[in-house]
N, C-alpha and C positions, 0 to 999 in steps of 0.2 A: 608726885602723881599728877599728869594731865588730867583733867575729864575727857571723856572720851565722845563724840558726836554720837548726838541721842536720834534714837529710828522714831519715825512720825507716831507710832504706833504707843511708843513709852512716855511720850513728854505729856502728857497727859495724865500718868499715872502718876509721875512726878508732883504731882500737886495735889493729889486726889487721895485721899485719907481713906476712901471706901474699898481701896484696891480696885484690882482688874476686872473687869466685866466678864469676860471670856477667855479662850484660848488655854493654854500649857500653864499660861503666870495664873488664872482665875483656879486653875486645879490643884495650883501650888499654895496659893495664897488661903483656897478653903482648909488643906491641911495643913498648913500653918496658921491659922488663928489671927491673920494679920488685921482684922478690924479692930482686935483688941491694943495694937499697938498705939493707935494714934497719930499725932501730926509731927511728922519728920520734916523741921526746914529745908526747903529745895537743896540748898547748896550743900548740907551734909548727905543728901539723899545720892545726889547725884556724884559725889567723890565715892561713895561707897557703893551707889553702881556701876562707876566704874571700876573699880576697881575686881569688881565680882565679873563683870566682863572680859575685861583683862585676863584673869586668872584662869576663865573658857577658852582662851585663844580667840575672840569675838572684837571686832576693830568699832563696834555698834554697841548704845546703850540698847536691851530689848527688856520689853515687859517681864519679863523671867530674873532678868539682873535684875530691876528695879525691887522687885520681891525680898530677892536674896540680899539687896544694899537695903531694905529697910528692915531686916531683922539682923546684917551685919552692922547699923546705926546705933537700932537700941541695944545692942549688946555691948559696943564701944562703952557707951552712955550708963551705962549700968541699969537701963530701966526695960528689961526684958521683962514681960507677964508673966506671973508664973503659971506652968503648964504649960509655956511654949518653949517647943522647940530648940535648941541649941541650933547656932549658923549651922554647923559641920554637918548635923541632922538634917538639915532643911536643904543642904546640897546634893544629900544622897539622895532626900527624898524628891529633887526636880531632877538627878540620873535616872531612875527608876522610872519616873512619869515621861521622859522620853524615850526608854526603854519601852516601856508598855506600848508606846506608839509605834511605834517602828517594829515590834512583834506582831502585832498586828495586821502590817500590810505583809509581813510574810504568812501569816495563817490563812491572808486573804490569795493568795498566789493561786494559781489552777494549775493541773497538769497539763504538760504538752503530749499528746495523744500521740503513742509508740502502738500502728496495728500488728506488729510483727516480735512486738515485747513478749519473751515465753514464760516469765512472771514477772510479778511485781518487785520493785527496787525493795532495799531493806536499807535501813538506820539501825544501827546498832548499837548502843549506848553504853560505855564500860564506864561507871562509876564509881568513886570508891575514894577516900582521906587517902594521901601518900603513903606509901609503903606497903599497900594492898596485893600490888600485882597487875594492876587495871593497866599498865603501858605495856607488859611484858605481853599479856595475854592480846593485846590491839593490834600487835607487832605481830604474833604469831598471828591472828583471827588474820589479817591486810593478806598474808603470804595466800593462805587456804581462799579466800575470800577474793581477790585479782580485785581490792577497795584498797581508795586510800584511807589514809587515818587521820583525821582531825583533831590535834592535839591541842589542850588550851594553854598551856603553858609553853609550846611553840611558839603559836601564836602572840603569847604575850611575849616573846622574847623580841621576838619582830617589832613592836611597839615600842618596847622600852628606852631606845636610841633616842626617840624625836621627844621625849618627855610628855608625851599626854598621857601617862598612867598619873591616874591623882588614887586617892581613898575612897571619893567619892563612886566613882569612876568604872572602876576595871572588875569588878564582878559583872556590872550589868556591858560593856565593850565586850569582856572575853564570851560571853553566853552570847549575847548579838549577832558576833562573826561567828558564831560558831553555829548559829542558826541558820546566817546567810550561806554560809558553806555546807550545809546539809540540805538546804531550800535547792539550790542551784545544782548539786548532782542528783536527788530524786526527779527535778526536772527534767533533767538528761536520761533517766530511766538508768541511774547506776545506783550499786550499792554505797553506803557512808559507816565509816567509823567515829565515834567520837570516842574521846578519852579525854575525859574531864572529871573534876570532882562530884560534880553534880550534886551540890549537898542541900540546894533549894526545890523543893516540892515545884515550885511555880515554874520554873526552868526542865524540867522532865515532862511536867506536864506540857510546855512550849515546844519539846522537840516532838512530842510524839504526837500533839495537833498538826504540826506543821505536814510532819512526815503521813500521816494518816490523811490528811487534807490536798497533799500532793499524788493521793493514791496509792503511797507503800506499805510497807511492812515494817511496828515500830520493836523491839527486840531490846528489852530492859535488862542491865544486867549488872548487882549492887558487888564489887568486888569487898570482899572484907579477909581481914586477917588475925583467927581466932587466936594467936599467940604474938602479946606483945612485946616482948623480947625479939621474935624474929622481924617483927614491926620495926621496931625500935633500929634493931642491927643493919636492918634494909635503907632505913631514913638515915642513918649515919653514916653510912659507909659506903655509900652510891656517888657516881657524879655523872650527872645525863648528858651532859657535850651540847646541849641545848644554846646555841649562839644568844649574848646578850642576856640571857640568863641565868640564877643561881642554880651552884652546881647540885646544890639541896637544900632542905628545908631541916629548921630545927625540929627537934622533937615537942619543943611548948606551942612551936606551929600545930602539927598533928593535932594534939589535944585541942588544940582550941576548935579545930577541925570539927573533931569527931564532938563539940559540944553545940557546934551548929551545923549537925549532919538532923538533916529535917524526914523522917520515916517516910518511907516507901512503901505506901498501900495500895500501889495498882499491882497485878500479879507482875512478877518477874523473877528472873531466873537469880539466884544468888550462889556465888562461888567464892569459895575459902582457900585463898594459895595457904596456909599453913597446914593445911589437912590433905589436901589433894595436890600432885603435882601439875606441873605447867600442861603435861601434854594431856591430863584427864578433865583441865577444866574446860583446854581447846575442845576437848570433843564434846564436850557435855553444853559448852555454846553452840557449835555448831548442829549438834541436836535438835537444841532448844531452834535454834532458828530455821533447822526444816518441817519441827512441827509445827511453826506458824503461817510457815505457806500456805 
């Protein structure tokens, strides 16, 4: 492993036991606990950030690596604190902090003023663990609806070629673009579908600021499937044709799913494909989304 040319802004922190003063690395370093670490000699600090650079696709040491190379240091070393952090943890947790950011300036977007708009755009949100229903219903909602559908396992399929899905990673990527793709046609004054899991509170809350913040109409909708055996038979026996990605998902996926599916307490419409057919939940969406007009 080379080391990698370090940005003005890190070589500093390189030698600095008290961490970063500011920015994304000073946000990362208070939730990570790094004063407790102590004094990392230069030269292992700086192979270990780079190599945390490296592994971002980043051709620069930055204060953010440096972070992440001194809790990948003492963990080599065996003398991590206790109560801090594991590396892996502290990677997801500087995806999230740039995620947060970059949420942000979409929440911050304005609408482009349409005087001849005869109502407001709609976001539509179908939610739901695999095997719900939630793409069947997206598909059908796109036809009635003249919207397209934004799908996040589309889009990650699209991804998946050039290798930047990590672990760290692709929850807070697929919610991202999937923001920036709902930001950008409420702007246009169109309607959006998504069709995603949506199993984080804080990602529902993101589209429906975004979409409410852009002027439209946000339209919650938790798909679930009261029998799971038809569950089960849907996730087994499916293959989406989704380029680049699997053709499904096992069923100890599901479950793990449905153990971090985070409860939905803003009102919204909830629809059961086990109980109701396909064309009784269409109408009962489209309903729900004329009486929010």
């Amino acid at each position: 492993m080379v080391d990698l040319p370090v940005h003005p802004s890190a070589d500093a922190l390189l030698a600095d036991p008290g961490g970063p003063k500011d920015g994304i690395a000073a946000e990362l370093a208070a939730r990570v606990g790094l004063a407790a670490f102590g004094v990392v000699e230069r030269g292992v600090l700086l192979a270990a950030s780079s190599s945390e650079a490296e592994r971002l696709g980043d051709v620069v040491v930055r204060p953010e690596h440096v972070v992440l190379g001194w809790v990948r240091a003492v963990e080599e070393r065996g003398t991590r604190p206790p109560g801090v952090p594991a590396l892996e943890v502290v990677r997801e947790r500087l995806q999230a902090l740039m995620a947060d950011r970059a949420h942000a300036e979409y929440e911050a977007l304005r609408p482009i003023p349409r005087p001849d708009a005869v109502r407001r755009p709609r976001t539509v949100l179908l939610a739901g663990v695999p095997g719900t229903g939630k793409s069947t219903l997206a598909e059908a909602l796109a036809w009635r609806l003249t919207a397209p559908v934004f799908s996040m396992d589309w889009q990650l399929g699209a991804l998946l070629p050039f290798g930047g899905l990590r672990t760290d990673n692709t929850t807070h990527l697929a919610e991202l673009n999937l923001t920036a793709s709902v930001a950008r046609q409420l702007q246009l004054g169109l309607d959006v579908i998504v069709d995603a899991t949506g199993h984080r509170r804080e990602a529902r809350r993101r589209w429906r600021s975004v979409t409410e913040r852009l002027g439209g109409v946000f339209v919650g909708v938790e798909c679930v499937c009261s029998d799971e055996a038809v569950q089960r038979g849907r996730v087994e026996g499916r293959a989406r044709g989704i380029p680049g990605w699997p053709a499904t998902v096992s069923w100890d996926h599901v479950l793990r799913m449905k153990q971090r599916w985070e409860s939905w307490d803003e009102p919204h419409l909830v629809v059961d494909s086990a109980t109701e057919p396909p064309e009784v939940g269409l109408r009962r969406v489209l309903d729900h989304c004329a009486s929010l007009e």
